[in-house]
NUZANU-609688 format. One record per residue: residue number from 1; x negated, y, z of N, C-alpha, C in turn. Coordinates in Angstrom, 1 decimal, always signed. Example, Ala and Ser with C-alpha at 12.3 -4.5 7.8 and 13.67 -1.06 7.14 Angstrom:
{atom 1,{-13.2,-5.7,+7.8},{-12.3,-4.5,+7.8},{-13.2,-3.3,+7.8}} {atom 2,{-12.8,-2.2,+7.1},{-13.7,-1.1,+7.1},{-12.9,+0.0,+7.9}} 
//
This chain:
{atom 1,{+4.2,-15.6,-4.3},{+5.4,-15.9,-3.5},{+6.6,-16.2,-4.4}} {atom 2,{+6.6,-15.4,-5.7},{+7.8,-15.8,-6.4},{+7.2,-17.0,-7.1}} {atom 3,{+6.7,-17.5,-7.4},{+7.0,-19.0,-7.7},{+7.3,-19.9,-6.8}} {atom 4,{+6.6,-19.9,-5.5},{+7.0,-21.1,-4.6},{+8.6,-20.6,-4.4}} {atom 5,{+8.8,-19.8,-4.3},{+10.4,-19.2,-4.1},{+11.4,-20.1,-4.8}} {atom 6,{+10.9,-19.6,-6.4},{+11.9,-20.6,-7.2},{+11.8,-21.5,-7.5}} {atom 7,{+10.7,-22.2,-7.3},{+10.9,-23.8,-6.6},{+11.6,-24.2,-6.1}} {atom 8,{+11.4,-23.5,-4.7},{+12.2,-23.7,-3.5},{+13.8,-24.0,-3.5}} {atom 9,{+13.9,-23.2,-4.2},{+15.6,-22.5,-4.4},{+15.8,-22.4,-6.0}} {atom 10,{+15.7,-23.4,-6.9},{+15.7,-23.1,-8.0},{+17.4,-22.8,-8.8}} {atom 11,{+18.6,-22.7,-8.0},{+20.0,-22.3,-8.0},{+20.3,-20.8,-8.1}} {atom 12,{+19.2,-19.6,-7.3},{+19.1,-18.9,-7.3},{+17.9,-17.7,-8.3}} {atom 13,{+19.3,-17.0,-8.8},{+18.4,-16.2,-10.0},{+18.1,-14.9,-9.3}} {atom 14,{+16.6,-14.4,-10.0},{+16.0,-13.3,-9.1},{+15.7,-12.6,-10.3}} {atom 15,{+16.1,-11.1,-10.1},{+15.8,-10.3,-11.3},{+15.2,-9.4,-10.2}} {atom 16,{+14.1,-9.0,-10.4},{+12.7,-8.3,-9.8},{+12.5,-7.2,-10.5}} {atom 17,{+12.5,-6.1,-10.2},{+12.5,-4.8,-10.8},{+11.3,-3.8,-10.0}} {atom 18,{+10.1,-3.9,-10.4},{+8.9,-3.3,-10.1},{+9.0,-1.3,-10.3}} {atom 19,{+9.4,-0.5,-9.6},{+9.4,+0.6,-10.0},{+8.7,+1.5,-8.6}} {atom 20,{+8.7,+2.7,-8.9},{+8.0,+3.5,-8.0},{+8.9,+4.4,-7.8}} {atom 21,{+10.2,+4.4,-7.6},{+11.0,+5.6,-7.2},{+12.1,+5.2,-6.3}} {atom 22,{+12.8,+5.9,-5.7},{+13.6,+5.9,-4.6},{+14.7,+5.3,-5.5}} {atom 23,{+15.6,+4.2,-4.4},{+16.7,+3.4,-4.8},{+17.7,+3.7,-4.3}} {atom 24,{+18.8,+4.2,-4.5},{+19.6,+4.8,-3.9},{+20.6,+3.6,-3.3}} {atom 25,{+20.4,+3.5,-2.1},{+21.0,+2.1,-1.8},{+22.7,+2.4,-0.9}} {atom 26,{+23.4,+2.3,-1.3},{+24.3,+1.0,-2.5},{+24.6,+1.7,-3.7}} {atom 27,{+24.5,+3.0,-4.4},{+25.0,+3.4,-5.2},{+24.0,+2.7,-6.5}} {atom 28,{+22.7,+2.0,-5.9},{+22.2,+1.3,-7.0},{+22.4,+0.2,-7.2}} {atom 29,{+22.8,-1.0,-8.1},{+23.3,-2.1,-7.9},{+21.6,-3.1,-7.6}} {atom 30,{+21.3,-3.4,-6.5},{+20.4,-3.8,-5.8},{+20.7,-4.3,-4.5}} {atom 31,{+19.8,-5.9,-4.1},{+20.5,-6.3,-3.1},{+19.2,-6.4,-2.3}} {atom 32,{+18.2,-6.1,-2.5},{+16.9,-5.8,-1.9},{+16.0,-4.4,-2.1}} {atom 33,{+15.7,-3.6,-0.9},{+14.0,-2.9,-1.8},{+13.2,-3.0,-0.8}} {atom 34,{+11.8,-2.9,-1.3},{+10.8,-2.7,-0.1},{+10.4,-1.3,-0.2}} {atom 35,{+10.6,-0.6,+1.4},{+10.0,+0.5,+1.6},{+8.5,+1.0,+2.1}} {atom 36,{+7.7,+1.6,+1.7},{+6.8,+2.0,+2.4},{+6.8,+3.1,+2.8}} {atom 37,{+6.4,+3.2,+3.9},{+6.5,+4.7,+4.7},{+7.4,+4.8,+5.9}} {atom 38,{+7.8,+6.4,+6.4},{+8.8,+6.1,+7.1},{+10.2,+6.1,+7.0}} {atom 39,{+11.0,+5.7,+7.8},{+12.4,+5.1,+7.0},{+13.3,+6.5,+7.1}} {atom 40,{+13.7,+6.6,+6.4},{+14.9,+8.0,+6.9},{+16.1,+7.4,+7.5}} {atom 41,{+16.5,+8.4,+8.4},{+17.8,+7.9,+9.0},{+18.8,+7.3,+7.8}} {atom 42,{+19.7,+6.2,+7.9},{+20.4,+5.9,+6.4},{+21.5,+4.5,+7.4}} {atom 43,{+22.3,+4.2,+6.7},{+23.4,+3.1,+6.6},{+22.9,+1.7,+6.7}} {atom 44,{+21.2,+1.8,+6.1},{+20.6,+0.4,+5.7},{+20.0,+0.0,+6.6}} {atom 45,{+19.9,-1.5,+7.0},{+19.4,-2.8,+7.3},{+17.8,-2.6,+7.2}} {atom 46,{+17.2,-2.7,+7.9},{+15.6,-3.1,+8.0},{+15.1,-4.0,+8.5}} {atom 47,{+14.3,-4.8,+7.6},{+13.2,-5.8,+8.4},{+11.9,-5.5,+8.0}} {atom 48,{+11.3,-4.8,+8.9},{+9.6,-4.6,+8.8},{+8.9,-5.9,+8.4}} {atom 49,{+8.4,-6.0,+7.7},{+7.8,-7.0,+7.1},{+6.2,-7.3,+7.4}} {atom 50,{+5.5,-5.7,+7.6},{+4.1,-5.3,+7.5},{+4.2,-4.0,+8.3}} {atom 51,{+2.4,-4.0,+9.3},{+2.2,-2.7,+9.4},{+0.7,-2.7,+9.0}} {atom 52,{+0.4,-1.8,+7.8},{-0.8,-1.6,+6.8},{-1.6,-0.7,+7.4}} {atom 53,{-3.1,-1.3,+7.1},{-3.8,-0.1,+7.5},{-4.6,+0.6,+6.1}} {atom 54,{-4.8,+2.1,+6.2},{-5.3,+2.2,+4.3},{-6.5,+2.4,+5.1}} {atom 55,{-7.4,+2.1,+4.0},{-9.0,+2.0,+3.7},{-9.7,+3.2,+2.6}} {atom 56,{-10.4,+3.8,+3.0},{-10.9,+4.6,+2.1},{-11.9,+4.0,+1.2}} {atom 57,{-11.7,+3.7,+0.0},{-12.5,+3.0,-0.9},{-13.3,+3.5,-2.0}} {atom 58,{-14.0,+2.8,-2.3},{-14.7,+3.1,-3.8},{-15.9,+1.8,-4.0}} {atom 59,{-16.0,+1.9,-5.4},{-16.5,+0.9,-6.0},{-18.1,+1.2,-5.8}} {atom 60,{-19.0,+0.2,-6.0},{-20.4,+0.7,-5.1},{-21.0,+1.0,-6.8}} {atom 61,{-20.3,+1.2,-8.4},{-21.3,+1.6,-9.2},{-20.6,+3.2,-9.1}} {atom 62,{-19.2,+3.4,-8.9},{-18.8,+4.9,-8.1},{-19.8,+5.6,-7.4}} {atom 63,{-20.0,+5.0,-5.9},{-21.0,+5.4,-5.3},{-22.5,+5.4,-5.9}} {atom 64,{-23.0,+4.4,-6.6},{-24.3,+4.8,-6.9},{-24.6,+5.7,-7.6}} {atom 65,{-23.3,+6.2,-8.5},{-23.2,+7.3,-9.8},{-23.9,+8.4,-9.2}} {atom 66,{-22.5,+8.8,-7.9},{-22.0,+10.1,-7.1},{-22.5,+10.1,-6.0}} {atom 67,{-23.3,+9.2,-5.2},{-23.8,+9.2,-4.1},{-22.3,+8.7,-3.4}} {atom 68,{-23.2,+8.3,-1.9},{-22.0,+8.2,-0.6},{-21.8,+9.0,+0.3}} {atom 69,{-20.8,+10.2,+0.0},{-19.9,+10.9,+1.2},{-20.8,+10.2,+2.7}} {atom 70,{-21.2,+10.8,+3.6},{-21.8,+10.7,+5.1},{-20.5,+10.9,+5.9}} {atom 71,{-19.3,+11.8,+5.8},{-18.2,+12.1,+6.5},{-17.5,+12.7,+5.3}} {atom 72,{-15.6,+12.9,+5.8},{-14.8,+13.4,+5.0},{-15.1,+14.7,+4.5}} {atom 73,{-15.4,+15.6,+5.1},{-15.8,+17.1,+4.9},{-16.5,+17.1,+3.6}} {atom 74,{-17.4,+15.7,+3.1},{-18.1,+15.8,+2.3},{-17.5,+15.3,+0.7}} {atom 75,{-15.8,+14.9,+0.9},{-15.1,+14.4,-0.1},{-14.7,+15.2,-1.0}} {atom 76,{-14.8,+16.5,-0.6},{-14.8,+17.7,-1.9},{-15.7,+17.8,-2.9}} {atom 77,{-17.0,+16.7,-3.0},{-17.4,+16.8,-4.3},{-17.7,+15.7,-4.7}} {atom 78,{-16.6,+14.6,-4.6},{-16.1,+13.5,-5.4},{-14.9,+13.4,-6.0}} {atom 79,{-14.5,+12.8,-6.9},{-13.1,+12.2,-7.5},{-12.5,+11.6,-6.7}} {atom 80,{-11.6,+12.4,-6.3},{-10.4,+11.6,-4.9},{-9.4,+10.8,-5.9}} {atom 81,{-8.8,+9.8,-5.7},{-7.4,+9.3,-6.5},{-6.4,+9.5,-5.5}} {atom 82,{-5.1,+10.0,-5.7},{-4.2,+9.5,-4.4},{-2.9,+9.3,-5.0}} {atom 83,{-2.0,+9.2,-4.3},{-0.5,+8.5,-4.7},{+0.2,+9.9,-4.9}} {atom 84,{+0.1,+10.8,-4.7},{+1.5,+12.4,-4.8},{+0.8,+13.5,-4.8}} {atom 85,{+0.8,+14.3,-5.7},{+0.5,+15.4,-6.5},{+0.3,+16.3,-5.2}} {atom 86,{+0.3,+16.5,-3.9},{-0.2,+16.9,-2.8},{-1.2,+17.0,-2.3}} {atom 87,{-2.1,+18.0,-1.2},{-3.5,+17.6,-0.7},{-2.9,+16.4,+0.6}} {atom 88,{-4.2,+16.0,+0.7},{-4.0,+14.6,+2.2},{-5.4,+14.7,+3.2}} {atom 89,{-5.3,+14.5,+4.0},{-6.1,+14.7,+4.9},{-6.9,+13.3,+5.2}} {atom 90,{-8.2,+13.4,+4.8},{-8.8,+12.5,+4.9},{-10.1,+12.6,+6.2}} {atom 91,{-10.1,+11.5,+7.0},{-10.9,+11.8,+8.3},{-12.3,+10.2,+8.2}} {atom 92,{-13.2,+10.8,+9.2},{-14.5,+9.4,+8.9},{-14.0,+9.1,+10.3}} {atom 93,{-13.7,+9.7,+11.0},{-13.4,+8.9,+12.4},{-14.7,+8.8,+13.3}} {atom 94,{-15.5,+9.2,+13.4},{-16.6,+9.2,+13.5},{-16.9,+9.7,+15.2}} {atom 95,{-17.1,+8.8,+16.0},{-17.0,+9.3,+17.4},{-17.9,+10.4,+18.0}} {atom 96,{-17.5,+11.6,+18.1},{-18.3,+12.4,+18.4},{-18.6,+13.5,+17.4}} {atom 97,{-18.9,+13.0,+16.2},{-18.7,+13.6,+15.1},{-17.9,+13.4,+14.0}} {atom 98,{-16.9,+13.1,+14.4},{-15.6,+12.6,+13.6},{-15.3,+14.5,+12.6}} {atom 99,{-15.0,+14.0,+11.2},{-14.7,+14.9,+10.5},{-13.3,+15.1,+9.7}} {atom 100,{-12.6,+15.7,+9.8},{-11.4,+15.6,+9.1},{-11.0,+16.8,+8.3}} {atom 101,{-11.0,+16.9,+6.9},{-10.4,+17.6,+5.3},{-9.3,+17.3,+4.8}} {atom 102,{-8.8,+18.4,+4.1},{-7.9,+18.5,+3.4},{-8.1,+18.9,+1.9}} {atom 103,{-8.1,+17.6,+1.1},{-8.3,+17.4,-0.3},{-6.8,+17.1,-1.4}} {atom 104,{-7.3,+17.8,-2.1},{-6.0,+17.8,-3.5},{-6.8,+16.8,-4.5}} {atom 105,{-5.7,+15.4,-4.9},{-6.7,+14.5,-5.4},{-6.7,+15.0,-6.7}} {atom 106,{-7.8,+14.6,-7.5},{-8.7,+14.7,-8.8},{-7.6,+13.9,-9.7}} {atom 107,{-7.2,+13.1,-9.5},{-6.2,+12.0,-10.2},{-4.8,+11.6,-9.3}} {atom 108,{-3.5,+11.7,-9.7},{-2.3,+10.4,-9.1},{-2.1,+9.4,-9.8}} {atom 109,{-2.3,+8.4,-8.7},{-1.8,+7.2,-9.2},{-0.8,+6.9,-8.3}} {atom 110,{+0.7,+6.3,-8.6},{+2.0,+5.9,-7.3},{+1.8,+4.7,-7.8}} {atom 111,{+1.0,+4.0,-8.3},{+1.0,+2.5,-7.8},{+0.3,+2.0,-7.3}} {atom 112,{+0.2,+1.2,-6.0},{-1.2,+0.8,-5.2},{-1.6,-0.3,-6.3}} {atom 113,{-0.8,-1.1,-7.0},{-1.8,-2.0,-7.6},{-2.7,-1.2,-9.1}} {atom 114,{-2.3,-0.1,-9.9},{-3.1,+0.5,-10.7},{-3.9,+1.1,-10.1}} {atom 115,{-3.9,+1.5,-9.0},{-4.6,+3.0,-8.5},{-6.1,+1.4,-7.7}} {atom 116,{-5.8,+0.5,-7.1},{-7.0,-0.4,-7.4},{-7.7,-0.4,-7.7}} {atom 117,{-6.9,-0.7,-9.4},{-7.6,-1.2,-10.9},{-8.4,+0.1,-10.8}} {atom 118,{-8.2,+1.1,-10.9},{-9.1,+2.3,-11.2},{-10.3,+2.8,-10.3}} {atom 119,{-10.1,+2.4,-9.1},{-11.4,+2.4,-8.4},{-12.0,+1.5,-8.4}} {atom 120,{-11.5,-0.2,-8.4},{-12.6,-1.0,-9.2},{-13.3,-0.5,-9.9}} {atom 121,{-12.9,-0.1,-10.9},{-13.1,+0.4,-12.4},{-14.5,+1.4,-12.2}} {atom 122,{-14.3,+2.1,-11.2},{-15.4,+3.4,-10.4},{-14.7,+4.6,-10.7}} {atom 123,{-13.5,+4.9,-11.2},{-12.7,+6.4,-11.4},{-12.9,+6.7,-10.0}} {atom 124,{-13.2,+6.7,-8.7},{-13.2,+7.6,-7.7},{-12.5,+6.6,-6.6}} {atom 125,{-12.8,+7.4,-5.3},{-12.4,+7.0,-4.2},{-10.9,+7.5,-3.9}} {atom 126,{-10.4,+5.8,-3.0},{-9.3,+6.1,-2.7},{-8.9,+5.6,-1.2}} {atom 127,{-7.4,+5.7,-1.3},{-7.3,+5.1,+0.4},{-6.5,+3.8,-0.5}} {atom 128,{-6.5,+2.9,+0.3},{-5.8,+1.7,-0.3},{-5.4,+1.1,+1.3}} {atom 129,{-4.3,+0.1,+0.8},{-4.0,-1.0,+1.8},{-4.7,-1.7,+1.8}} {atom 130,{-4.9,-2.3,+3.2},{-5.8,-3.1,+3.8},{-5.8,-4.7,+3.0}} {atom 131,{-4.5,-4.8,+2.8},{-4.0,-6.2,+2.4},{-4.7,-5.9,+0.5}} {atom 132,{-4.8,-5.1,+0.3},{-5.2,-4.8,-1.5},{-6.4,-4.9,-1.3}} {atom 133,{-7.3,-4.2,-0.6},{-8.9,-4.0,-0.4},{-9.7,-5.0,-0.1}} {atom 134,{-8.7,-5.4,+0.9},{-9.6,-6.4,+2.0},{-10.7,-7.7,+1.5}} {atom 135,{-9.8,-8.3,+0.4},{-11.0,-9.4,-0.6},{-11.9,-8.7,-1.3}} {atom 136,{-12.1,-7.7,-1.9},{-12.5,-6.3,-2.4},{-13.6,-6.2,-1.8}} {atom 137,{-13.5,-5.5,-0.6},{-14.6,-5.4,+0.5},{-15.2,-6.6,+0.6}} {atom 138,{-14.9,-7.6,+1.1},{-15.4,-9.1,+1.4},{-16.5,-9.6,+0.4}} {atom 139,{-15.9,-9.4,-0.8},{-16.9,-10.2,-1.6},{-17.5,-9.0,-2.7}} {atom 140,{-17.6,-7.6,-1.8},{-18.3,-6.3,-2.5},{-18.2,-5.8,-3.5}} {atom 141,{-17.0,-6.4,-3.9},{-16.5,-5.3,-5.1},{-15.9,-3.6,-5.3}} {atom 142,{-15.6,-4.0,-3.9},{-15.4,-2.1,-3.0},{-16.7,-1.8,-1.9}} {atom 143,{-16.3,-1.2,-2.0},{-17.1,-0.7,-0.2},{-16.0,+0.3,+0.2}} {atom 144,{-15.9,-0.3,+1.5},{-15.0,+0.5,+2.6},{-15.7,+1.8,+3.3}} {atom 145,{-15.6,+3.0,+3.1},{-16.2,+4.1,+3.7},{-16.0,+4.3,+5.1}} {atom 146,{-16.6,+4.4,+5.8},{-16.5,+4.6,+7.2},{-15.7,+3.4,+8.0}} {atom 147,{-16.5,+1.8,+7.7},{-15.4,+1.0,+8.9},{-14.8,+1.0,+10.1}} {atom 148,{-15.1,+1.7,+10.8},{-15.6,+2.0,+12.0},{-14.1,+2.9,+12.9}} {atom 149,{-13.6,+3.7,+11.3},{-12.3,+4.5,+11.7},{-11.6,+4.0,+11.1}} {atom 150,{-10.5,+4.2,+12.7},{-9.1,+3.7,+12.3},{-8.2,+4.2,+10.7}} {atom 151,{-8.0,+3.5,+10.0},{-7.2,+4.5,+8.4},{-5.6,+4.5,+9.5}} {atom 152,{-5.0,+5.5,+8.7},{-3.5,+5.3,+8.4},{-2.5,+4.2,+8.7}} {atom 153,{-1.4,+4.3,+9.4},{-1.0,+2.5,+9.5},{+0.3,+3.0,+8.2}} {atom 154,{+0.4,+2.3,+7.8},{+2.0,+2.3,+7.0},{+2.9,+1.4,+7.5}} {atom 155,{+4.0,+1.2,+7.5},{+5.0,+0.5,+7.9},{+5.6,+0.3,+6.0}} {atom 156,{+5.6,-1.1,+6.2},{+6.5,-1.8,+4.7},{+8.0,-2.6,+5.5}} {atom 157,{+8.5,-1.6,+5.1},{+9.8,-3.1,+5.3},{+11.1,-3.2,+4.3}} {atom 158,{+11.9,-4.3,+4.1},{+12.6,-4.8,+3.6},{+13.9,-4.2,+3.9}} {atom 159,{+14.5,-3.8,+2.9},{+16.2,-2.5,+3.5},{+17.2,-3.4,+2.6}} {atom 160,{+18.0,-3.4,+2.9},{+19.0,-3.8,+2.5},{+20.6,-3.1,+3.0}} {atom 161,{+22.0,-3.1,+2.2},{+23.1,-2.4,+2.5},{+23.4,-2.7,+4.0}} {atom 162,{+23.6,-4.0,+3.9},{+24.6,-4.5,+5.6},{+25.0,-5.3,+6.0}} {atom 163,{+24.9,-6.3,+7.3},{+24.8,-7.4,+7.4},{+25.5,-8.1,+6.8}} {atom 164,{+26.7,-7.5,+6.4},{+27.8,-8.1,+5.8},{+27.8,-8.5,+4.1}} {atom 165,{+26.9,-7.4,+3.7},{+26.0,-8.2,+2.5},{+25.2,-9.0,+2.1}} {atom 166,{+24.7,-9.8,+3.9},{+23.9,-10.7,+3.3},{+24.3,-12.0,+3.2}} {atom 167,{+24.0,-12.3,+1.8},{+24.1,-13.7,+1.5},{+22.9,-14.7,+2.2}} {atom 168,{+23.6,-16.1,+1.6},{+22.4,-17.0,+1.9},{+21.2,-16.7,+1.3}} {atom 169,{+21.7,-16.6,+0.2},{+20.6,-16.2,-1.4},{+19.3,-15.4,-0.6}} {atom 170,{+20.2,-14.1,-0.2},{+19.2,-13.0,-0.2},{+18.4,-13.2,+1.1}} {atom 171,{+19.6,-13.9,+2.5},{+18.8,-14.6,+3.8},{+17.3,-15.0,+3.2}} {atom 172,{+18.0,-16.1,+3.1},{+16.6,-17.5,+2.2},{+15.2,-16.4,+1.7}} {atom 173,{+15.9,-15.1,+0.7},{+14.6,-14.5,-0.1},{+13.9,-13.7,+1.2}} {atom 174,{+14.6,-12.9,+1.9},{+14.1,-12.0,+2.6},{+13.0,-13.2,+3.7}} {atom 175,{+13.2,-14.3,+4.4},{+12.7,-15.0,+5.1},{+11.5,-15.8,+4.5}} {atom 176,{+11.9,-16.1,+2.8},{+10.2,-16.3,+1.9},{+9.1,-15.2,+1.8}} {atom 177,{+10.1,-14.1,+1.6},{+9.0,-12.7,+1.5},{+8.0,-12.7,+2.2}} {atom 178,{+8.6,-12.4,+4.0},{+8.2,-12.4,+5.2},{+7.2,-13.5,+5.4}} {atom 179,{+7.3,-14.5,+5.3},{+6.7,-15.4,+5.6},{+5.4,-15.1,+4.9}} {atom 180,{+4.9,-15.1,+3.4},{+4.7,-14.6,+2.2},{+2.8,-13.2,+3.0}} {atom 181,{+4.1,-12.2,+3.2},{+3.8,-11.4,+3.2},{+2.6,-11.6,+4.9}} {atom 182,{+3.2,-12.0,+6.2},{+2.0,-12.7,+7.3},{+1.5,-13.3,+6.8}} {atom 183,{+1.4,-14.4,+6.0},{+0.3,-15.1,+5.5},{-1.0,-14.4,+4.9}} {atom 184,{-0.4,-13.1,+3.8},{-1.6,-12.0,+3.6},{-1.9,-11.3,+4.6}} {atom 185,{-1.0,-11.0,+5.3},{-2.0,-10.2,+6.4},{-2.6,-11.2,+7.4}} {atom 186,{-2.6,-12.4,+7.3},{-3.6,-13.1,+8.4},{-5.0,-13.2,+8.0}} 
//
């Protein structure tokens, strides 16, 4: 996205700051963040951009190692990865026999794109976004555990201070993003 961007608009300069921690918006000097999750009551501007579904993943030399989990209940004797030093509740969805646990992961990772790399890799099973997995799955580099159940939706969207802060600049970026960002999820 950020190249066709500055193509696009090559008058406007974009300094991109990749981090995994809360922005304190306006006291941070930032004229964009993207949120995942749910939004807290706040001052700031929202444009949903995405709603994500996570996928419970692992790599199929993972699975060959450790065997494949039949249901969640059975994810206590694998290497869970997850994003926050917390247990999470992982379910197979399973109609009729649907199972749902509460696991403390083996590893954190807070970035969906390392935490990927590592179950590519086979470090263990994770939940991932649909939009991360999905060519993954497709051309069998993952296997999706349980397709069948609904994962998690996440909501991603774009916050900013206030309408009155927005420029053309940041208009123009927020409407590439977006655009950008439905094209991956199509």
């Amino acid at each position: 996205m950020l190249p066709t961007f500055m193509a696009a608009y090559p008058q406007v300069r974009v300094v991109l700051a990749v981090e995994n921690r809360f922005v304190d918006m306006p006291a941070d000097p930032v004229d964009l963040a993207i949120r995942v999750g749910p939004l807290p009551d706040s001052g700031l501007i929202a444009r949903r951009l995405l709603i994500s579904e996570t996928w419970i993943c692992a790599s199929p030399a993972y699975l060959a190692a450790r065997g494949t989990p039949s249901r969640a209940s059975n994810l206590g004797d694998h290497v869970l990865i997850g994003y926050a030093d917390r247990p999470a509740t992982y379910g197979d969805g399973t109609v009729g026999h649907g199972s749902n646990a509460e696991f403390l992961p083996a590893a954190v990772v807070s970035d969906a794109a390392a935490m990927l790399r590592a179950v590519l890799d086979g470090a263990g099973i994770a939940r991932l976004p649909d939009f991360f997995a999905s060519l993954y799955v497709s051309d069998g580099s993952l296997v999706r555990l349980w397709p069948g159940s609904g994962g998690d939706q996440i909501e991603i969207h774009a916050v900013y201070p206030s309408h009155r802060s927005l420029s053309a600049k940041l208009r123009v970026f927020i409407e590439a993003l977006a655009s950008s960002v439905a094209e991956l999820a199509a």
